[in-house]
N, C-alpha and C positions, 0 to 999 in steps of 0.2 A: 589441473585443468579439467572443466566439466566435458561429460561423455554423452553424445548424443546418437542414437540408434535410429537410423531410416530404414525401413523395411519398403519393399521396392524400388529401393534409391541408384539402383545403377545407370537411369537413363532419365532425359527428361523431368519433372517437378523434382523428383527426389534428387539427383544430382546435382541442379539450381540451391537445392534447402543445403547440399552437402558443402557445398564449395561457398556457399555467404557464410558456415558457421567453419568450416576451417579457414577461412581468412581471418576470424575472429578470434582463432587463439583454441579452436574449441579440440578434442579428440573425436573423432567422426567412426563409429561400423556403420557398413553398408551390408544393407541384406541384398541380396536375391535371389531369383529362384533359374533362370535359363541364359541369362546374360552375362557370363563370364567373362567374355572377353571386353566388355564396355566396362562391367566392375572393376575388373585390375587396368583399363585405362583410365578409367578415374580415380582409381587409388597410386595409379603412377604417378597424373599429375598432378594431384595435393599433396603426397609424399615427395616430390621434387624441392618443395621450398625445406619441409621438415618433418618428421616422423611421426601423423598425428588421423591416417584410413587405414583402413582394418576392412577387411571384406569378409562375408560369411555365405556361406550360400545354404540355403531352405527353403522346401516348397512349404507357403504358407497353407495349404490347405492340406496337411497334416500336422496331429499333436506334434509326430518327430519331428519337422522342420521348425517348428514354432520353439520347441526348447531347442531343438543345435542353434538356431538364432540367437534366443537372448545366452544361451549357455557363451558363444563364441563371442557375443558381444563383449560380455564380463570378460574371457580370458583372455582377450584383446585389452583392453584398458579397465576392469575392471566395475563398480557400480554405475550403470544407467542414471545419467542424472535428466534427461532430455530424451523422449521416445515418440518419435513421428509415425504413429502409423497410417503411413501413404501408400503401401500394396495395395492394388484393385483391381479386378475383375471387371468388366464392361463390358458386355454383349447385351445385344438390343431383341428383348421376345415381349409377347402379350401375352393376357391373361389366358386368350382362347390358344391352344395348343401348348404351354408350359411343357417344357422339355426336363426330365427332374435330375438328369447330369448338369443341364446349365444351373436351373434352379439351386441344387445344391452346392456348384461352385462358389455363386457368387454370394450364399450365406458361407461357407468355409473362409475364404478370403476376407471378404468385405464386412463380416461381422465375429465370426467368431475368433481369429486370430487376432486383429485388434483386443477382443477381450482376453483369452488368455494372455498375450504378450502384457497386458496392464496388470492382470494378477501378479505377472513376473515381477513384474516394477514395485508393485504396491510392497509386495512381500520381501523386498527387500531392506528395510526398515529404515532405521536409524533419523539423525534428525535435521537433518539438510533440506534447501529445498529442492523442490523435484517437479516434474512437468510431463504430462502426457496431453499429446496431441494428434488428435483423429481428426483425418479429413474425410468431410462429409459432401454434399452436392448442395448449391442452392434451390434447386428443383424443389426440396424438403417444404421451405416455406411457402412456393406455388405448384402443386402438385398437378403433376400430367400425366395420362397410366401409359407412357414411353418407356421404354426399356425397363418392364415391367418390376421383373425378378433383381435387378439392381437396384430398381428407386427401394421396392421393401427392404434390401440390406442393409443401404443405405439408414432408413428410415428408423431401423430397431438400431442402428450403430447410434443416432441421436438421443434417445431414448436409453443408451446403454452410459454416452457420455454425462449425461444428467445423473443416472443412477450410481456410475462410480465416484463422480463428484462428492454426490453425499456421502458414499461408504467409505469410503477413503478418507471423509475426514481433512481435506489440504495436505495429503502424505501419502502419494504426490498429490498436487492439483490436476485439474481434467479437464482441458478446453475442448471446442471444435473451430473447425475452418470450411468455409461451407460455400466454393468457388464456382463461379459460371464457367463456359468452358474454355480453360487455358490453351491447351494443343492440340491437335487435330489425333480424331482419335478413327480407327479401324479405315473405311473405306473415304472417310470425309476427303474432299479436294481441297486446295487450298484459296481456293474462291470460295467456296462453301462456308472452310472457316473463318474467313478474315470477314463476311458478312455477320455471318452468326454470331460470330466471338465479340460483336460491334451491336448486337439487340439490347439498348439498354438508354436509359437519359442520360448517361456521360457520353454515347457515341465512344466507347473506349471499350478496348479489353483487358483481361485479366494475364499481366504476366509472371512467369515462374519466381521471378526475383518479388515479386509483389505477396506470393506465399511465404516466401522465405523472409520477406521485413515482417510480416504477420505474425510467426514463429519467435521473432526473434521479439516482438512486441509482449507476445504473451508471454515469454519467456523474464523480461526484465521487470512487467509490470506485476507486482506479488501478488494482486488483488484480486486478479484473474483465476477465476475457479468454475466451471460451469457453464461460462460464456461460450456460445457461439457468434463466431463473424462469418457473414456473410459476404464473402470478395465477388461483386457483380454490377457493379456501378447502378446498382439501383434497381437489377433487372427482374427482379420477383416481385416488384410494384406494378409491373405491366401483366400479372397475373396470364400469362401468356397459356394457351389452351394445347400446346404440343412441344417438343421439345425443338428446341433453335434452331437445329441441324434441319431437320424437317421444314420448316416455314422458310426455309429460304429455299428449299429442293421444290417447296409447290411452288416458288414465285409468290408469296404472298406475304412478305416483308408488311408492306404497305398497309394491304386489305387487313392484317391482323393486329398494328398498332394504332 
């Protein structure tokens, strides 16, 4: 059975990508780093049908946790054939006032552990196929200087999926995923997000189960190497000038499409 590694994955997007591929037959570790008692609930209730989550816990934003990760993933089921890396950091600063704790967070998280965890992967040889998938932000393609020190992580993460693509060679392959905003994230309301999550010409939002058909797309399709998808019904065509959460908090829905 192929082995898929989520990093992040004990709540929310990652738990959605966990539970479409263990229905599929797939062997599932879950990384994470302070949510224990969500990770062994979600490892109770896919292991209820059949023997096939594994939990690991590692702070991503050190080397040690980034190898007890894949290291536990492997001694759990063995070779990684399928590696989501969806840990992220989000906090919202600007340029003016850069705080260099946050700054450096969310390059540890949101860029460098993705990379090293794909070393892991790469360097694990042999001649099967294999899949690495970063999730990225649509933001990337209409750029707004909001949550400043996250959009550059992001931003070098796209730029890293491009470059391992080529190094790599298709062993594994290197996609992205590059999603408007799926869940309501830090202080958002839930008025807030079901506006926001709705700025777009489908009038629609992005849900969790809509990442995980994504995964499982680029997973089946071999051809796939380099791609980025952009999950946002369209919404980086309205080159919007601030981030979503924002334009609905001034009341300016209207005034800005």
């Amino acid at each position: 059975m192929p082995h898929l590694l989520i990093t992040g994955g004990a709540k929310r997007m990652g738990a959605a990508v966990a539970r479409h591929f263990a229905a599929r037959g797939w062997q599932v570790t879950v990384n994470y780093r302070s949510s224990a008692d969500a990770a062994q609930a979600l490892a109770d209730e896919l292991n209820a049908t059949r023997p096939c989550c594994a939990i690991v816990q590692g702070d991503l934003a050190r080397r040690t946790g980034i190898d007890a990760t894949f290291d536990g993933a492997v001694a759990a089921f063995g070779p990684v054939d399928l590696l989501l890396n969806n840990a992220s950091t989000f906090n919202n600063d600007d340029i003016f006032g850069l705080d260099d704790a946050t700054f450096d967070d969310h390059l540890a998280v949101n860029l460098k552990a993705p990379i090293y965890l794909s070393e892991r992967m790469a360097a694990q040889g042999g001649d099967g196929d294999r899949l690495i998938v970063n999730m990225l932000d649509n933001k990337l393609f209409a750029l707004n200087p909001d949550f400043f020190s996250y959009t550059i992580s992001k931003a070098a993460l796209l730029s890293a999926t491009h470059m391992m693509a080529l190094r790599f060679d298709g062993r594994p392959r290197v996609c992205g995923i590059a999603p408007s905003v799926t869940l309501i994230s830090g202080k958002q309301s839930q008025e807030n997000f079901e506006k926001s999550a709705r700025i777009n010409p489908l009038g629609r939002r992005v849900f969790p189960e809509d990442i995980a058909d994504c995964v499982q797309f680029m997973w089946d399709e071999k051809g796939q190497n380099g791609q980025v998808t952009a999950l946002d019904g369209g919404q980086t065509l309205l080159a919007l000038p601030r981030d979503v959460a924002f334009l609905v908090k001034e009341g300016r829905i209207d005034e800005e499409l």
